[in-house]
C-alpha positions in Angstrom: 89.1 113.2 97.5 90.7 110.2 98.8 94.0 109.8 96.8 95.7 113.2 94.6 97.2 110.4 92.8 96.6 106.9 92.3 98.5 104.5 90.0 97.4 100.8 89.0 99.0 98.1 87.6 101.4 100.2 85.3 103.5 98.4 82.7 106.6 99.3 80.7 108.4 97.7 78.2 112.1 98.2 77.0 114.2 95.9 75.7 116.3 95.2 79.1 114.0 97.2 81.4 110.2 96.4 82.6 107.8 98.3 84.9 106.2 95.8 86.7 102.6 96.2 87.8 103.3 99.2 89.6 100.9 100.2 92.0 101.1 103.2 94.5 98.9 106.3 95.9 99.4 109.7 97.1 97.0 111.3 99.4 96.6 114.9 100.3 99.2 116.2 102.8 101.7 113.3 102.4 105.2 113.9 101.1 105.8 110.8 99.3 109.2 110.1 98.7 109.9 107.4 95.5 113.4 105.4 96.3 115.2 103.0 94.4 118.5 102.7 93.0 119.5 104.4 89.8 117.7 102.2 86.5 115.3 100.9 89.1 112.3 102.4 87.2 111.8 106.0 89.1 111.9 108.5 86.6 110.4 106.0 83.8 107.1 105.5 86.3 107.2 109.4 86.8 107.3 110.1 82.5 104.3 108.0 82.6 102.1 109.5 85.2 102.4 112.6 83.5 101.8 110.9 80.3 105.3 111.9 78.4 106.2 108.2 77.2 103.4 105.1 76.2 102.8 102.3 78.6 101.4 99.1 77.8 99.0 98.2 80.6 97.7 100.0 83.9 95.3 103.0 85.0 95.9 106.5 86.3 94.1 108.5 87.8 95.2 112.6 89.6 92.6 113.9 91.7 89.6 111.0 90.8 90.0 111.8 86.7 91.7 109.6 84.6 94.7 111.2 83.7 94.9 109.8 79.9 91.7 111.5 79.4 92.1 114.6 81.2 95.3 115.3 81.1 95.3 119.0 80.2 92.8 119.7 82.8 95.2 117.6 85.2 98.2 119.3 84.3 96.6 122.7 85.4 96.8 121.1 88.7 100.2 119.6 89.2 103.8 120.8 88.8 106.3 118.8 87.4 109.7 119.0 86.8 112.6 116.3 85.3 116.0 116.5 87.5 117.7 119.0 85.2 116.4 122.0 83.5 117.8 122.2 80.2 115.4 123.8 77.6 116.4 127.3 76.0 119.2 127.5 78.8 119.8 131.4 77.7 116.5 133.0 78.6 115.7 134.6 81.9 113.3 133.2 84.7 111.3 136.4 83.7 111.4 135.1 79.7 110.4 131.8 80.4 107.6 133.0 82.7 106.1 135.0 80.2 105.5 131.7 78.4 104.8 129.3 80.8 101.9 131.4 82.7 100.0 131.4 78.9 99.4 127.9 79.1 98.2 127.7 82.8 94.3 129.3 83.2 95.3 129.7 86.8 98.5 131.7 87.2 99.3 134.5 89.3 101.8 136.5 88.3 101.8 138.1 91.6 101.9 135.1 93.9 105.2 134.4 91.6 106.7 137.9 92.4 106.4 136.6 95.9 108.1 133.2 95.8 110.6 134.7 93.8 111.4 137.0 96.1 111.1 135.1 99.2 113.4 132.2 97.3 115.7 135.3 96.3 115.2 134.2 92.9 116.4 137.1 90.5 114.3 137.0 87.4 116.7 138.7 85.1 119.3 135.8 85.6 119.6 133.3 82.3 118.6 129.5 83.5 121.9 128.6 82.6 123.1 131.1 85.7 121.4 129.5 88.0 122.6 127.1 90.6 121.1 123.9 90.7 119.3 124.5 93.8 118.2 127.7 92.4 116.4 125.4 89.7 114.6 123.9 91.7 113.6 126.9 93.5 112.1 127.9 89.9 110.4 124.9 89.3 108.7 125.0 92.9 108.1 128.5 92.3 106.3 128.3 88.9 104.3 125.3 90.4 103.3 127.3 93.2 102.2 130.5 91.0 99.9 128.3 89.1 98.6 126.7 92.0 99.3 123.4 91.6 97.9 120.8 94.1 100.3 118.0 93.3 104.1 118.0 92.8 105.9 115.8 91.6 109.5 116.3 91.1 112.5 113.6 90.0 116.1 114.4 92.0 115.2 117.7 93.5 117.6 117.2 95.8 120.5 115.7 93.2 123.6 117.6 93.7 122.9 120.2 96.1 124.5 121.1 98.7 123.7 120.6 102.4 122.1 123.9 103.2 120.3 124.4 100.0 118.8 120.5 100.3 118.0 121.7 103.6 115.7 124.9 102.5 113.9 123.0 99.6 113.3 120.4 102.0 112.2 122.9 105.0 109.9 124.6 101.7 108.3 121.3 100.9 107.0 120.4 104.7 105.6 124.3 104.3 103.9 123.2 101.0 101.8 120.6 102.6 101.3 122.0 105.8 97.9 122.8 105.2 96.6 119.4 104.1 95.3 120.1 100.3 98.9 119.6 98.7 101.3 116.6 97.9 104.4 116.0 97.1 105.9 113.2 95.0 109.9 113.3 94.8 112.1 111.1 93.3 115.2 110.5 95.5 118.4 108.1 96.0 119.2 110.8 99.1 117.3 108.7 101.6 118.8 111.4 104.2 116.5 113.7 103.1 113.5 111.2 103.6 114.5 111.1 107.2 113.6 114.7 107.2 110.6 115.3 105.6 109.1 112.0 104.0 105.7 110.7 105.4 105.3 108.1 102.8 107.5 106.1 100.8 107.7 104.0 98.0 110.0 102.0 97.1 111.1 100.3 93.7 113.7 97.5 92.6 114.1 96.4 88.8 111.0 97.9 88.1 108.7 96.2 91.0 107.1 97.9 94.1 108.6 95.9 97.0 106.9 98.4 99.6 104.5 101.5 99.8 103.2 103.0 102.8 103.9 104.8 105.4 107.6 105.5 106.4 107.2 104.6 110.1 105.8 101.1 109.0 108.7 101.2 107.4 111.7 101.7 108.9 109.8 99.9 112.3 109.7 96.3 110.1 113.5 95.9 110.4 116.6 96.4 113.0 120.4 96.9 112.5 123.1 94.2 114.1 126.1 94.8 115.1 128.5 91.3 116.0 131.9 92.2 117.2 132.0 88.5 118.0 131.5 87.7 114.7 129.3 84.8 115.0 129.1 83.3 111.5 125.8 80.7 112.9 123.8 84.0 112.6 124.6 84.8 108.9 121.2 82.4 108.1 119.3 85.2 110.2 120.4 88.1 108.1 118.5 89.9 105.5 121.5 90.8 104.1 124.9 91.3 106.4 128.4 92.0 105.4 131.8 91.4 107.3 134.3 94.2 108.0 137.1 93.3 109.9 136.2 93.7 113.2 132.7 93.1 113.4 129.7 91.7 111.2 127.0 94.1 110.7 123.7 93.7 108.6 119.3 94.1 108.9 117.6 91.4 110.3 113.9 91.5 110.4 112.2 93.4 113.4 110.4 90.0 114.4 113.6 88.2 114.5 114.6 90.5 117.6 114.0 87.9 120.5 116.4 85.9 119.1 119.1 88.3 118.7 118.3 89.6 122.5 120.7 87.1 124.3 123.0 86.5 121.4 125.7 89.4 122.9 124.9 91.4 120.0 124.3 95.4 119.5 120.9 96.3 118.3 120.0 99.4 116.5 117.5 101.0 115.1 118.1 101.3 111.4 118.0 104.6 109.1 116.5 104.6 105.2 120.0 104.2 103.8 120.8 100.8 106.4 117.7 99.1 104.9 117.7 100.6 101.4 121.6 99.2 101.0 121.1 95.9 102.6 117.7 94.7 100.7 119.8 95.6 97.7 122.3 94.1 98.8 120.3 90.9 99.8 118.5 91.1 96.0 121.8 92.2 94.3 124.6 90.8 95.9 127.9 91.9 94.5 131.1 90.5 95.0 134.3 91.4 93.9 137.5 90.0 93.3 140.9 92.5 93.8 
């Protein structure tokens, strides 16, 4: 099996919103992260892989089926889960066990004892008790018990704190460690990326501008630093700003012979350097105090 997922030419239509031809794939053992900024089109392309909302145009297919027409033997075979848990907030993680496992063929109630324990999840607590790392625990745990080849999960990470971002992300290299599993994870925390993506995909105003490997990447572009403030260069920028005592912005990795012997600093850049200044460069915001 080539791709876990594959997505082609996907379309959406709101009144103020489009998905635009989205196309991207997932392959086993990749951790794919999905960036944009918030209203980009993340969670809306995510709804429609798993077939929650209608979409005008476009294929998709998890593990080589079509995924309109098999999508309940598809869903046996991936674990999902929206940012925030909110359904029947006063039953137990033992409750809502009991009537999640009836509608997976697959689940094993004693491979979810484990994670539960290893996650020191306590299955007597309501979901509204829990932590929101602790929720996310749950929803990895209950897509590990039915053993779920593909995750795909939107904000994991949204709102946790650094150690417990730290353990779901240290849990999700685990997950794929063995080549048969993948991960799809909607972030804005491009820190997190840094750690543990392989992949990324990246979408603004509803358009894939880039999918690939993160390497690829993060390797296409290079951070400036000008404490002499040479304005001639501003041409050469992706996108720059000026702070007041240097310029600083992303330039193009093949622009970097000509910023060699212009007495500039030259860096290489993290996901949040190039995610902030191509927004910056497509969005450019200026403000008057």
């Amino acid at each position: 099996m080539e791709n876990i997922l594959k997505v082609e030419n996907l379309n959406k239509n709101y009144p103020t919103f489009s998905l635009k031809n989205v196309s991207f794939s997932v392959k086993p053992g990749q951790i794919m992260g999905f960036i944009g900024r918030n209203g980009a089109g993340k969670t809306t392309t995510l709804k429609a892989i798993m077939n929650l909302i209608h979409y005008e145009s476009g294929y998709i297919s998890a593990f080589d089926l079509d995924m309109t027409q098999n999508e309940l033997e598809n869903k046996q075979r991936i674990g999902f889960a929206l940012s925030e848990l909110n359904y029947y907030p006063n039953k137990t993680i033992r409750q809502l066990k009991n009537v999640t496992k009836r509608f997976y063929k697959n689940f094993d109630e004693k491979k979810f004892e484990e994670v539960c324990k290893l996650f020191n999840l306590n299955q007597d607590k309501k979901l509204e008790e829990l932590s929101s790392g602790m929720k996310v625990k749950y929803s990895v745990a209950m897509a590990l018990s039915h053993k779920a080849e593909l995750l795909i999960l939107d904000e994991p990470t949204s709102g946790l704190d650094p150690v417990s971002r730290d353990e779901i992300l240290d849990i999700f290299r685990e997950i794929v460690r063995s080549g048969e599993r993948a991960i799809l994870f909607s972030t804005h925390i491009t820190s997190d990326l840094d750690k543990c993506a392989t992949n990324i995909t990246y979408i603004h105003d509803g358009e894939i501008i880039y999918t690939g490997e993160k390497k690829d990447f993060v390797n296409s572009y290079l951070f400036i630093i000008d404490k002499n403030k040479n304005h001639e260069l501003e041409k050469e920028y992706v996108a720059y700003k000026e702070l007041d005592d240097h310029i600083e912005g992303l330039i193009t990795s093949d622009k970097k012979d000509f910023f060699l012997d212009k007495k500039v600093e030259i860096k290489e850049p993290d996901l949040e350097q190039i995610m902030v200044y191509l927004e910056r460069s497509k969005n450019h915001e200026s403000f008057a105090l």
